[in-house]
Predicted model as a PDB file, atoms N, CA, C, CB and O in Angstrom, pLDDT in the B-factor column:
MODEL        1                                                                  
ATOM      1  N   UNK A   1     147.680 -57.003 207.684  1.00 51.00           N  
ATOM      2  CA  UNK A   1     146.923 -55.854 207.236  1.00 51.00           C  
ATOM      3  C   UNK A   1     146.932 -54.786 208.333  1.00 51.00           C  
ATOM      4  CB  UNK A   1     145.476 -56.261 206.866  1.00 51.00           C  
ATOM      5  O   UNK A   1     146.664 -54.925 209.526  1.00 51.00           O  
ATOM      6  N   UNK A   2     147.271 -53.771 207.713  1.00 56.00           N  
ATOM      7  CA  UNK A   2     147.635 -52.496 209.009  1.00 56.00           C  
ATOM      8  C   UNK A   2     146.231 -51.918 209.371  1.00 56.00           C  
ATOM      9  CB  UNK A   2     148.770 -50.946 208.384  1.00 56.00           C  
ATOM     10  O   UNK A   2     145.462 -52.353 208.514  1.00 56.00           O  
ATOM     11  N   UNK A   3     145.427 -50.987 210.421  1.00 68.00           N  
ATOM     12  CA  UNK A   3     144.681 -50.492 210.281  1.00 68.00           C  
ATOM     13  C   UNK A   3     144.878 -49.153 210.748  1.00 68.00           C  
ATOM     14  CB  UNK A   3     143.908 -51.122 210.589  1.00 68.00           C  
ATOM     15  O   UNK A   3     145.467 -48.951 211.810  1.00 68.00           O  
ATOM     16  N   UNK A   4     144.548 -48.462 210.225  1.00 81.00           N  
ATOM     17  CA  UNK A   4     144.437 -46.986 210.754  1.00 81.00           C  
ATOM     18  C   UNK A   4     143.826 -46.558 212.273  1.00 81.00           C  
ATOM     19  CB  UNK A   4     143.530 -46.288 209.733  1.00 81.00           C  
ATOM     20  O   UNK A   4     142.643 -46.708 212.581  1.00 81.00           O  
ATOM     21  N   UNK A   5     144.678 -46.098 213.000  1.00 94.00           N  
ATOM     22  CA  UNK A   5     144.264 -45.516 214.221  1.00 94.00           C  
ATOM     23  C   UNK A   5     143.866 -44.346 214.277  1.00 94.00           C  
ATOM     24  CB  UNK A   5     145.059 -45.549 215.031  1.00 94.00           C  
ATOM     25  O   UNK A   5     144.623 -43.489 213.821  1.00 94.00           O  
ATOM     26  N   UNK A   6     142.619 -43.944 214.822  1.00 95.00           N  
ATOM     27  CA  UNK A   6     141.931 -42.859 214.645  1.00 95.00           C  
ATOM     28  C   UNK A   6     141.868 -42.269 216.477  1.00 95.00           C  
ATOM     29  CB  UNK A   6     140.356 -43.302 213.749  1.00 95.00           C  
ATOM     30  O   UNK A   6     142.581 -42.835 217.306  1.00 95.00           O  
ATOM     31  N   UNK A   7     141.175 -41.407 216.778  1.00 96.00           N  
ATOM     32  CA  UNK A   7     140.843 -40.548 218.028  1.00 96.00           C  
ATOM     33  C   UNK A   7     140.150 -39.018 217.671  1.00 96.00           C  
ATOM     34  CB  UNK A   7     142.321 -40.313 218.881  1.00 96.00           C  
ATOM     35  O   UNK A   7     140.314 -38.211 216.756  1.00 96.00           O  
ATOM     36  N   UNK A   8     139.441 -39.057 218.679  1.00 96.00           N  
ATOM     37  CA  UNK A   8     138.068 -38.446 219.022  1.00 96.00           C  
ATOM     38  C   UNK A   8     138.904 -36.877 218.734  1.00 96.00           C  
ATOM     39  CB  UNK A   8     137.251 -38.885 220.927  1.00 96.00           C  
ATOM     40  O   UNK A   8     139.971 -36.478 219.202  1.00 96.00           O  
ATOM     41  N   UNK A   9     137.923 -36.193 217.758  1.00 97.00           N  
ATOM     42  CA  UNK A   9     138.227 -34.860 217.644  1.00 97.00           C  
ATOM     43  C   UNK A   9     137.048 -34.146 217.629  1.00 97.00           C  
ATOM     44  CB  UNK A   9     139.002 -34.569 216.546  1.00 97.00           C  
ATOM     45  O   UNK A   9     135.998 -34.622 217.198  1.00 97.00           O  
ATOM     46  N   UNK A  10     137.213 -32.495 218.288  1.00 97.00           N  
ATOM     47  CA  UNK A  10     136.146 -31.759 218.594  1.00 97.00           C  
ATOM     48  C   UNK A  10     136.142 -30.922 217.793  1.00 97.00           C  
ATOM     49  CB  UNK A  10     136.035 -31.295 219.720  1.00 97.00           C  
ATOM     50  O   UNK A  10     136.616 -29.913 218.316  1.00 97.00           O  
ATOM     51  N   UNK A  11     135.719 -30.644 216.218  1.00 96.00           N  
ATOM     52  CA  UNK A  11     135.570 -30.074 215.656  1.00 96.00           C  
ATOM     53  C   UNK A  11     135.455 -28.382 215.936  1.00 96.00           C  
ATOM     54  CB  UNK A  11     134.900 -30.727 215.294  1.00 96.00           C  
ATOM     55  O   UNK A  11     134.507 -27.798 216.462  1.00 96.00           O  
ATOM     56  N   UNK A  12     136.359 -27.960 215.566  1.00 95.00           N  
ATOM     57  CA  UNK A  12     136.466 -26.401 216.359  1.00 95.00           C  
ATOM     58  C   UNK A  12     135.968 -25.566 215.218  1.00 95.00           C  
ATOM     59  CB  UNK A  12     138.218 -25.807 216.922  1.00 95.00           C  
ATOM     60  O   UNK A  12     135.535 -24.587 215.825  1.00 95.00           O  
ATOM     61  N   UNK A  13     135.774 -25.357 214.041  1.00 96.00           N  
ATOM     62  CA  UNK A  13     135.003 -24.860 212.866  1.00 96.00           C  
ATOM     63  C   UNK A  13     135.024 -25.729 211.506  1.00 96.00           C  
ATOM     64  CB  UNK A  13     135.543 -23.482 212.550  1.00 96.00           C  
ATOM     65  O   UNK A  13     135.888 -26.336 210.873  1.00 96.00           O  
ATOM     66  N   UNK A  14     133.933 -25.537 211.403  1.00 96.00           N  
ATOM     67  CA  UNK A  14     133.351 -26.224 209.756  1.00 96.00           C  
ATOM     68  C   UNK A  14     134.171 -25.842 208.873  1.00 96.00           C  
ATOM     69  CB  UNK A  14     131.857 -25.735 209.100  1.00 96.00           C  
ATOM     70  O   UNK A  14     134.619 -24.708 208.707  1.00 96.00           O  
ATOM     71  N   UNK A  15     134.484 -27.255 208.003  1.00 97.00           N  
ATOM     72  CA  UNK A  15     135.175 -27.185 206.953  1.00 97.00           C  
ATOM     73  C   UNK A  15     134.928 -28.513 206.309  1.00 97.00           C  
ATOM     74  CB  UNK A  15     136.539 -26.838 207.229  1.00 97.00           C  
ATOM     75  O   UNK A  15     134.292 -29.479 206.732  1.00 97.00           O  
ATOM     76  N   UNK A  16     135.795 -28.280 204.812  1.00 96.00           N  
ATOM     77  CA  UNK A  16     135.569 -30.308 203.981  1.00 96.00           C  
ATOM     78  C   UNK A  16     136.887 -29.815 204.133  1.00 96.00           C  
ATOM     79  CB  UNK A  16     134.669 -31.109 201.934  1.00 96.00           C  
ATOM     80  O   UNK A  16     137.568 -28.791 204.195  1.00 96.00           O  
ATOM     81  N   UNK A  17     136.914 -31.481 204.173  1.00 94.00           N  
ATOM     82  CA  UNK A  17     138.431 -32.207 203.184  1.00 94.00           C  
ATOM     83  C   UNK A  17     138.421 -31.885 201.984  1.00 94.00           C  
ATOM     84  CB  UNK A  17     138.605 -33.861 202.990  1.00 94.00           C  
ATOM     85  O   UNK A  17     137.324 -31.935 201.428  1.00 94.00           O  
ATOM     86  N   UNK A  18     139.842 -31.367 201.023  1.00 91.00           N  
ATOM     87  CA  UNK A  18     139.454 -31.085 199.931  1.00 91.00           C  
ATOM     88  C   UNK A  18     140.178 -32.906 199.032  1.00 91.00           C  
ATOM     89  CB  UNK A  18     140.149 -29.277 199.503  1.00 91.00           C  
ATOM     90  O   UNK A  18     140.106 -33.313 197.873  1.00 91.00           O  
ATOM     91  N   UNK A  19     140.781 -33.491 200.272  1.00 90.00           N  
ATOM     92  CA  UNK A  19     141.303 -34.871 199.613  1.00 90.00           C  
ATOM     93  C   UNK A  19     140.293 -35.546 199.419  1.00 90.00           C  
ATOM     94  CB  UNK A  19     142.248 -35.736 200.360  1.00 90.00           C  
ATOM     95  O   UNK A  19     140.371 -36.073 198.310  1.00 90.00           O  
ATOM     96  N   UNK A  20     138.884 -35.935 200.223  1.00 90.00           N  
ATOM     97  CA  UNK A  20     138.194 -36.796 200.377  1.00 90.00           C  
ATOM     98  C   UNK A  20     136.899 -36.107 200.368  1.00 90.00           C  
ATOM     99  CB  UNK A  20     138.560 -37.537 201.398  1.00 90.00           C  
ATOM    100  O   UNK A  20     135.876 -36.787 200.459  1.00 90.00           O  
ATOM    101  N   UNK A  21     136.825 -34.690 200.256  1.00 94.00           N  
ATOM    102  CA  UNK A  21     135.402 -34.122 200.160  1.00 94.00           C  
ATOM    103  C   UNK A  21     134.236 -34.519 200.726  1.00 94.00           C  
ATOM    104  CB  UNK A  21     135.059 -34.120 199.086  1.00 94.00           C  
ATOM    105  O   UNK A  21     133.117 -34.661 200.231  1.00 94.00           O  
ATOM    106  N   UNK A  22     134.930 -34.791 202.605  1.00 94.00           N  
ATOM    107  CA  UNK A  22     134.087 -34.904 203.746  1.00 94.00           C  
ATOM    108  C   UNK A  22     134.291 -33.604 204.109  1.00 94.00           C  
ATOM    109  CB  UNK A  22     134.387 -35.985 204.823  1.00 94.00           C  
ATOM    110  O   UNK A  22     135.235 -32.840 203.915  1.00 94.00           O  
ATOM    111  N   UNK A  23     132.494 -33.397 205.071  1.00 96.00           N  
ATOM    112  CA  UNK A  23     132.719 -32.323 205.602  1.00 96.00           C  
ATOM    113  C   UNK A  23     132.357 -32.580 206.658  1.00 96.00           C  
ATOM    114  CB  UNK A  23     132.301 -31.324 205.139  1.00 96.00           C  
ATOM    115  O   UNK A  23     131.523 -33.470 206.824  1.00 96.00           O  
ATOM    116  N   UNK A  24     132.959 -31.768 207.845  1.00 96.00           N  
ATOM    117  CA  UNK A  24     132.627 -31.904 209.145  1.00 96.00           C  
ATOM    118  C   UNK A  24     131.893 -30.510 209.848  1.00 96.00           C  
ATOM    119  CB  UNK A  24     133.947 -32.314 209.832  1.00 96.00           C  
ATOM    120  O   UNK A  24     132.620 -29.548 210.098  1.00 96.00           O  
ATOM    121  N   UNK A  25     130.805 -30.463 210.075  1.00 95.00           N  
ATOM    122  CA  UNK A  25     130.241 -29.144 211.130  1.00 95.00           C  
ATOM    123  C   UNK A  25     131.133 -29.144 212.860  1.00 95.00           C  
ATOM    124  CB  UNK A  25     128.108 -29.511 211.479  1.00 95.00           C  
ATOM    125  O   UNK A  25     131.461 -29.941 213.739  1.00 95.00           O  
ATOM    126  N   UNK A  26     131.201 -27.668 212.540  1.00 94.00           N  
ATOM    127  CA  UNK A  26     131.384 -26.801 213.944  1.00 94.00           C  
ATOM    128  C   UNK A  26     130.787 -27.432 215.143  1.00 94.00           C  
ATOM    129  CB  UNK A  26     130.690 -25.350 213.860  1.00 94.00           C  
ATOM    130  O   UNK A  26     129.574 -27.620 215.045  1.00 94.00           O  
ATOM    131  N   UNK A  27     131.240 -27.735 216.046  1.00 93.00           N  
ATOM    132  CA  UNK A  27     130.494 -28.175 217.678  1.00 93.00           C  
ATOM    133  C   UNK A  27     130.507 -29.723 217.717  1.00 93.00           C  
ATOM    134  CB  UNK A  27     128.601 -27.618 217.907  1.00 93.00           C  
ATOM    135  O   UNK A  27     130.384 -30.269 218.814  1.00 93.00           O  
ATOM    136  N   UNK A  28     130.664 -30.549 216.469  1.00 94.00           N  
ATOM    137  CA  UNK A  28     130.690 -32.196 217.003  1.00 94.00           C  
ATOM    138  C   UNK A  28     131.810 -33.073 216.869  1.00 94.00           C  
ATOM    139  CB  UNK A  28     129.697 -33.009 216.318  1.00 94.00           C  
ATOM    140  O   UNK A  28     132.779 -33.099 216.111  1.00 94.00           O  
ATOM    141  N   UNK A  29     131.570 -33.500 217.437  1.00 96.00           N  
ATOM    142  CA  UNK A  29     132.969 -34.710 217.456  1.00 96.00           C  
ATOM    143  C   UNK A  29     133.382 -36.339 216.621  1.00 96.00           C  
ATOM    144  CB  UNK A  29     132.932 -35.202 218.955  1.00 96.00           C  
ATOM    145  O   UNK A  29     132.865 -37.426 216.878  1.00 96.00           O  
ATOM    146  N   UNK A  30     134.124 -36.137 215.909  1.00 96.00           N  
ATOM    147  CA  UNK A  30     134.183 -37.391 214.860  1.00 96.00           C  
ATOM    148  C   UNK A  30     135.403 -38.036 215.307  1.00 96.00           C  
ATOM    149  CB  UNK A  30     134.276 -36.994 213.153  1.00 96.00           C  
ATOM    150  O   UNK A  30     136.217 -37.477 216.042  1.00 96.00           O  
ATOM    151  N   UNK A  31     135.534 -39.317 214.819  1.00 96.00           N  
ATOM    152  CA  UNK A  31     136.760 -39.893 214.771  1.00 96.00           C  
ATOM    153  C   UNK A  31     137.848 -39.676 213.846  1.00 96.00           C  
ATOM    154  CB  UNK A  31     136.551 -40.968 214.723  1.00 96.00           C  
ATOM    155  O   UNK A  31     137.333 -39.795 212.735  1.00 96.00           O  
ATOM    156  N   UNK A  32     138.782 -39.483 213.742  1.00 96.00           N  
ATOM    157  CA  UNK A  32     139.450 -39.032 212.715  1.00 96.00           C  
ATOM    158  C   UNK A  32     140.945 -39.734 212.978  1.00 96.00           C  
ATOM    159  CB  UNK A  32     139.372 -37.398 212.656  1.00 96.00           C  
ATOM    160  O   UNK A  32     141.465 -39.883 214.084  1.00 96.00           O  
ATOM    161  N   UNK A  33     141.616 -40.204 211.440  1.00 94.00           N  
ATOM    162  CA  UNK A  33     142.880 -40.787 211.371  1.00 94.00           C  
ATOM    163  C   UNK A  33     143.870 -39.807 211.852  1.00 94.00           C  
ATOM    164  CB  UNK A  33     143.187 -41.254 210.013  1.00 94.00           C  
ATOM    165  O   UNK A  33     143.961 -38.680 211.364  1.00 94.00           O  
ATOM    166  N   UNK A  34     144.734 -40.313 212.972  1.00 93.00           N  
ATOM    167  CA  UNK A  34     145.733 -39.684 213.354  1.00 93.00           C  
ATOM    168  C   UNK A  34     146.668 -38.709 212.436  1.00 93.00           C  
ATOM    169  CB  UNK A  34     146.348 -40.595 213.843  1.00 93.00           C  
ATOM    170  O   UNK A  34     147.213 -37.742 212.968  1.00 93.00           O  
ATOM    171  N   UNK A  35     146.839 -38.979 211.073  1.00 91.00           N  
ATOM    172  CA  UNK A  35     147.455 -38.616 210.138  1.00 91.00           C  
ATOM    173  C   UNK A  35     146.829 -37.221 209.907  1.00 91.00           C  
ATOM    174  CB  UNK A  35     147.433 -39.588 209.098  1.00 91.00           C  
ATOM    175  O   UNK A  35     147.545 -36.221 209.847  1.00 91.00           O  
ATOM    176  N   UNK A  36     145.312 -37.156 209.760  1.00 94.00           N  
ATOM    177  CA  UNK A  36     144.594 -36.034 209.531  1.00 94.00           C  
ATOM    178  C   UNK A  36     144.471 -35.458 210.510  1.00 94.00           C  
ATOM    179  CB  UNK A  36     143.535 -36.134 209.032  1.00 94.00           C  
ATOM    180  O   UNK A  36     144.360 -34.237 210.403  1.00 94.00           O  
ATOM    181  N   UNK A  37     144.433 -36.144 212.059  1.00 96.00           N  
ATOM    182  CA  UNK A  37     144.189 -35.214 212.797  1.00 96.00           C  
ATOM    183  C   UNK A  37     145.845 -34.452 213.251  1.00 96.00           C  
ATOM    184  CB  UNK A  37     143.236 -35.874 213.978  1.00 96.00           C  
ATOM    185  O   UNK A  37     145.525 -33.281 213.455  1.00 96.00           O  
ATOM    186  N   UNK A  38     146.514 -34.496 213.356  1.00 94.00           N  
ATOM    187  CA  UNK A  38     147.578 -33.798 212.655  1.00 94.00           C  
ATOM    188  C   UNK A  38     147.761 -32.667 212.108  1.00 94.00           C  
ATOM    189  CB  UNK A  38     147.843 -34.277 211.926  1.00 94.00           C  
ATOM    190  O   UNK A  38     148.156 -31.676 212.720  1.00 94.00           O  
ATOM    191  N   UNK A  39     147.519 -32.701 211.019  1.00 95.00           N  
ATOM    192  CA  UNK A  39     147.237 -31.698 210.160  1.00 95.00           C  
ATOM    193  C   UNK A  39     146.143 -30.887 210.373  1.00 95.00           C  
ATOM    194  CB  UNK A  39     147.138 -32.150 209.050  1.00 95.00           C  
ATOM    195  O   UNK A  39     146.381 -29.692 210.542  1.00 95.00           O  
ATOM    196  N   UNK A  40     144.679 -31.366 210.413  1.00 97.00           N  
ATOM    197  CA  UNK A  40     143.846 -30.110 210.848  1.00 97.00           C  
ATOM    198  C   UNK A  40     143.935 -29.699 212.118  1.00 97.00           C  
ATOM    199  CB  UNK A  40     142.499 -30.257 210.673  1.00 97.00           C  
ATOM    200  O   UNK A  40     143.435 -28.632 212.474  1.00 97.00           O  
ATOM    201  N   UNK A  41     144.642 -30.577 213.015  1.00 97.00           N  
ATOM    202  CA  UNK A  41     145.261 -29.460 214.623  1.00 97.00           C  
ATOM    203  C   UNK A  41     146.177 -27.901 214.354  1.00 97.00           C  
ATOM    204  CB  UNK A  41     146.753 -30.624 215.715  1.00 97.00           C  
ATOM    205  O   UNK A  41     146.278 -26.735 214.736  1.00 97.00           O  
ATOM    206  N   UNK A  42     146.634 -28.776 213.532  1.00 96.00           N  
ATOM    207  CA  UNK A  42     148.022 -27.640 212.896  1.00 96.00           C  
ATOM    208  C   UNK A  42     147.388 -26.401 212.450  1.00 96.00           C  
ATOM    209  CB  UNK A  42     148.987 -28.261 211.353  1.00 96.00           C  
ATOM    210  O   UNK A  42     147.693 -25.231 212.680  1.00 96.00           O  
ATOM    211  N   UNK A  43     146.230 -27.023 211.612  1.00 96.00           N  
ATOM    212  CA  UNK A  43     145.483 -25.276 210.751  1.00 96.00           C  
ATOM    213  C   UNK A  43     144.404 -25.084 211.722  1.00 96.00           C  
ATOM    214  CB  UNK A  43     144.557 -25.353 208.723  1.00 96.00           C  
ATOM    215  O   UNK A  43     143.490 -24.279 211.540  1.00 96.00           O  
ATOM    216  N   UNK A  44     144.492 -25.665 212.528  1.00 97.00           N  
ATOM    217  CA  UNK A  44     143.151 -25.363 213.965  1.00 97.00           C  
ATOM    218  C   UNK A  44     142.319 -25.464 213.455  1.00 97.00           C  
ATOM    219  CB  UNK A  44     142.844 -24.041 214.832  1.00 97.00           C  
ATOM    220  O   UNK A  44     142.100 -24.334 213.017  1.00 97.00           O  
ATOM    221  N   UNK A  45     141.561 -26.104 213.134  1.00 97.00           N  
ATOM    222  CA  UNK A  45     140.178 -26.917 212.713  1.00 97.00           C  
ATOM    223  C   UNK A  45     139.809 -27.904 213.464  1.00 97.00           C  
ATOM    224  CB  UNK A  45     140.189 -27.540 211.448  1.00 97.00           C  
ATOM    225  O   UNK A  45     138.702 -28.441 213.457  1.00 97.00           O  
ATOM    226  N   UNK A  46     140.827 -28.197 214.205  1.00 97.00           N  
ATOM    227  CA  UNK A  46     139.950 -29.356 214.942  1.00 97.00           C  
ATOM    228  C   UNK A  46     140.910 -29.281 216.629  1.00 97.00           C  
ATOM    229  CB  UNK A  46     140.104 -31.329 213.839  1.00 97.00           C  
ATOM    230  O   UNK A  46     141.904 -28.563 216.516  1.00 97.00           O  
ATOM    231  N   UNK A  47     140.783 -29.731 217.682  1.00 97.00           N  
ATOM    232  CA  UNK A  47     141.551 -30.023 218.996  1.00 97.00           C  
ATOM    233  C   UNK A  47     140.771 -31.360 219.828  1.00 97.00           C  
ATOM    234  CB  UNK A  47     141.527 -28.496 220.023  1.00 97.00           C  
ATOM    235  O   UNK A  47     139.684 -31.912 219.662  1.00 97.00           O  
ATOM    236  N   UNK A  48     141.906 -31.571 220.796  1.00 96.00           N  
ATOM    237  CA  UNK A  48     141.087 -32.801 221.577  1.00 96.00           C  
ATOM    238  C   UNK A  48     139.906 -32.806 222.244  1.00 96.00           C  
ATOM    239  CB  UNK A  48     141.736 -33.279 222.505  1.00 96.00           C  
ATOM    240  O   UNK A  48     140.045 -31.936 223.104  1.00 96.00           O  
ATOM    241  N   UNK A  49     138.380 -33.474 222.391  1.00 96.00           N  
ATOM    242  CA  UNK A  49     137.751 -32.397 223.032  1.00 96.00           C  
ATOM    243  C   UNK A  49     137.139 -32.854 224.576  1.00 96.00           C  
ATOM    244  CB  UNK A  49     136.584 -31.875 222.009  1.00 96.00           C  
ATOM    245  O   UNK A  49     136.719 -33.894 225.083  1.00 96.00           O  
ATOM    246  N   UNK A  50     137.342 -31.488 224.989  1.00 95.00           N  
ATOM    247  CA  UNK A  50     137.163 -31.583 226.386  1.00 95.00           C  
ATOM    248  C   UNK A  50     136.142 -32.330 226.951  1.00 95.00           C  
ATOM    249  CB  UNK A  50     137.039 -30.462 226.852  1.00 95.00           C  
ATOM    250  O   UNK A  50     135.539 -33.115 226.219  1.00 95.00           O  
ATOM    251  N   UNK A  51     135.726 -32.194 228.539  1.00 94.00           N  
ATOM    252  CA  UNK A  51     134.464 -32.900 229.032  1.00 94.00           C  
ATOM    253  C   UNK A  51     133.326 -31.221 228.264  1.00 94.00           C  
ATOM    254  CB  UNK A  51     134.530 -33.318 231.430  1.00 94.00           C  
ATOM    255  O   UNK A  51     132.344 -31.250 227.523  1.00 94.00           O  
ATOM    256  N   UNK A  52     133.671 -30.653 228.554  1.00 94.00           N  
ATOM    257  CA  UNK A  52     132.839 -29.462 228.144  1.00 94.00           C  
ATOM    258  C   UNK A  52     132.151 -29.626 225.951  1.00 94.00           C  
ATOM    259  CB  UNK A  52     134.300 -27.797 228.541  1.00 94.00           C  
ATOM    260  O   UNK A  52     131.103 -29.460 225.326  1.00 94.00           O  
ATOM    261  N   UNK A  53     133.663 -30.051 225.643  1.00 92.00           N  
ATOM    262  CA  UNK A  53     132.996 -29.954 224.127  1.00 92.00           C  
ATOM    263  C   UNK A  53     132.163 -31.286 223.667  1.00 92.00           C  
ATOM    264  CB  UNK A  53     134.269 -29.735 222.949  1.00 92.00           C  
ATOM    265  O   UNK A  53     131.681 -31.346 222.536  1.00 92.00           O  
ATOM    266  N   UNK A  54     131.999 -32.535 224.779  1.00 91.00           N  
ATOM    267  CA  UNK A  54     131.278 -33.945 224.741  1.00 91.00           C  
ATOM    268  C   UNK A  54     130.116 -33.348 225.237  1.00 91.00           C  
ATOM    269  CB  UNK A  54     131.891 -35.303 225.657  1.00 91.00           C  
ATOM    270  O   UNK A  54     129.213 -33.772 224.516  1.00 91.00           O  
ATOM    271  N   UNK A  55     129.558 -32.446 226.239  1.00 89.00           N  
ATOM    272  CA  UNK A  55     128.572 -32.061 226.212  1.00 89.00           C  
ATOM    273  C   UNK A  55     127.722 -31.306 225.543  1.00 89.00           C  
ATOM    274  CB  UNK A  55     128.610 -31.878 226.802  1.00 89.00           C  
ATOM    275  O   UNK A  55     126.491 -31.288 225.528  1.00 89.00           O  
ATOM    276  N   UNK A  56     128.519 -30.686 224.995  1.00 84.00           N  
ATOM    277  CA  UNK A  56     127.853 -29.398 223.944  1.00 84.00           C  
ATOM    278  C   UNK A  56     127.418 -30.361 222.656  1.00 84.00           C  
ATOM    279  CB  UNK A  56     129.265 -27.913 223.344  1.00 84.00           C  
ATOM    280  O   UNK A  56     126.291 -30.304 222.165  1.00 84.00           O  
ATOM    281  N   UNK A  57     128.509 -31.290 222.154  1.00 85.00           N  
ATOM    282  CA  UNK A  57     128.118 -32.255 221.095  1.00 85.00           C  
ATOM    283  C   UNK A  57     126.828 -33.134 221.242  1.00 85.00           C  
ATOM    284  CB  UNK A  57     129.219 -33.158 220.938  1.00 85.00           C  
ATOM    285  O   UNK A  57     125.998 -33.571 220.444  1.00 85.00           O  
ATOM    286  N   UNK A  58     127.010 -33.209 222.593  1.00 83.00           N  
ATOM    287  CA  UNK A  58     126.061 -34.178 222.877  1.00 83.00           C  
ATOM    288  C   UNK A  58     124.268 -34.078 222.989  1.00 83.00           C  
ATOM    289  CB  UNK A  58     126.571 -34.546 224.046  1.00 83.00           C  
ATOM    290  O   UNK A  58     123.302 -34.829 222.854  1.00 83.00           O  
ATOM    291  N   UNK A  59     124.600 -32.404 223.379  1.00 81.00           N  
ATOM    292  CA  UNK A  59     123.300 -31.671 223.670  1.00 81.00           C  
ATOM    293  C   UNK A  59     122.797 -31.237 221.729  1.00 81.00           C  
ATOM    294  CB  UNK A  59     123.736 -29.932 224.998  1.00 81.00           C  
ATOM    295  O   UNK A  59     121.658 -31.187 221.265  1.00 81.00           O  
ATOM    296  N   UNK A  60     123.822 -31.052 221.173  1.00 74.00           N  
ATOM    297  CA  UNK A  60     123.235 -30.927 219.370  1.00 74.00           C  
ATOM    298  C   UNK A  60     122.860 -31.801 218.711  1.00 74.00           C  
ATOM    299  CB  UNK A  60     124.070 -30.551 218.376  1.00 74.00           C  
ATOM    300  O   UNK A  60     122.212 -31.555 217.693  1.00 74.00           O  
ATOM    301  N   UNK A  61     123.207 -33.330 219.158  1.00 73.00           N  
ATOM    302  CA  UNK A  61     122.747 -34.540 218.440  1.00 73.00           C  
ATOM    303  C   UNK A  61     121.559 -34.808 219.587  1.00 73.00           C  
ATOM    304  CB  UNK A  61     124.049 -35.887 218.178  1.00 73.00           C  
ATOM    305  O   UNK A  61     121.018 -35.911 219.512  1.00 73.00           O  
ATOM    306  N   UNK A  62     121.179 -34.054 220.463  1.00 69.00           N  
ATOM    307  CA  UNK A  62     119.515 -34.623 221.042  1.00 69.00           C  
ATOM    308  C   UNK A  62     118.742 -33.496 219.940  1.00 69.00           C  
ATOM    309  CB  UNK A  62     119.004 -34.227 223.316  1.00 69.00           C  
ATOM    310  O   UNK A  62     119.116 -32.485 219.345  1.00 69.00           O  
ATOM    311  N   UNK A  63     117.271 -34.391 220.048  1.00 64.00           N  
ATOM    312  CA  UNK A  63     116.017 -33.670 219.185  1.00 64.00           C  
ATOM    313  C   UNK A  63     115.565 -32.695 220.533  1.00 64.00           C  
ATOM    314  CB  UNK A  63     114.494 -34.998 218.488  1.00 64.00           C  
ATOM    315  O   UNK A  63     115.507 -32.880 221.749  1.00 64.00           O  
ATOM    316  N   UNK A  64     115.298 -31.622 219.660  1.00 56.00           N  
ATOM    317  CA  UNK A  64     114.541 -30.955 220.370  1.00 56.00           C  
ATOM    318  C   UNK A  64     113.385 -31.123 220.818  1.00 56.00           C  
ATOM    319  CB  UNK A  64     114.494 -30.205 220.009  1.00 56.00           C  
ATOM    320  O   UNK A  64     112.881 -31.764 219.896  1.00 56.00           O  
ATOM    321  N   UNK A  65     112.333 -30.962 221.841  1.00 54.00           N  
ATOM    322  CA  UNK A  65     111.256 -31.267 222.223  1.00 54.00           C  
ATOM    323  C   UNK A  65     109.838 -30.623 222.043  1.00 54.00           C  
ATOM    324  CB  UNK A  65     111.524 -31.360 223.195  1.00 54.00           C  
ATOM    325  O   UNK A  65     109.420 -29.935 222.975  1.00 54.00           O  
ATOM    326  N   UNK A  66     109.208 -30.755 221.135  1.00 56.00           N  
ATOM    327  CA  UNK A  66     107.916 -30.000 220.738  1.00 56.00           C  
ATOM    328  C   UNK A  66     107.826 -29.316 222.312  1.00 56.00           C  
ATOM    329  CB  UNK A  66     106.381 -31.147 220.136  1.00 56.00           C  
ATOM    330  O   UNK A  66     108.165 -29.784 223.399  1.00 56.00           O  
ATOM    331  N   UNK A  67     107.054 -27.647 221.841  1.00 56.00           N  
ATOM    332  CA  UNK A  67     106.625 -27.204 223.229  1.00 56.00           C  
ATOM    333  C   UNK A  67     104.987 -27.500 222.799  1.00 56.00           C  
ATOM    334  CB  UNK A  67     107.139 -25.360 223.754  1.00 56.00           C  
ATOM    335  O   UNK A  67     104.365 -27.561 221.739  1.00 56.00           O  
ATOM    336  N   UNK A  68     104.480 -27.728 225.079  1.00 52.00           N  
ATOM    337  CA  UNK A  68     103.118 -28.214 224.482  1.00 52.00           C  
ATOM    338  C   UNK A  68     102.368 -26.908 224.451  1.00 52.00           C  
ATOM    339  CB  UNK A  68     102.287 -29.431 225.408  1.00 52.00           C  
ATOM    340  O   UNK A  68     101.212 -26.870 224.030  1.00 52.00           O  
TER     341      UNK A  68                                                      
ENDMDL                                                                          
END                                                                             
């Protein structure tokens, strides 16, 4: 049984799949099948992402902190 190899992509602007009618937001980073990532490199939607775009992702998936 084969499995699909995937790698870390930095979502460079929001868009869906129109094959699978996932959507991915602007600024975070998903795993994605080599096959696709491919192709949305090609239409620039997505690139490898830097130490800079793991932080920025990283800082949008923390909660913000009530001010007291």
């Amino acid at each position: 049984m084969a499995t699909n190899k995937t790698r870390p992509a930095f979502i460079a602007r929001s868009f869906t799949d129109n094959g699978t009618m996932r959507t991915y937001a602007a600024g975070t980073i998903h795993e994605i099948d080599e096959g696709a990532f491919a192709n949305y490199e090609h239409a620039g939607l997505i690139r490898y992402p830097t130490a800079e775009d793991k932080r920025t992702a990283k800082a949008a998936q923390e909660p913000e902190t009530p001010a007291s």
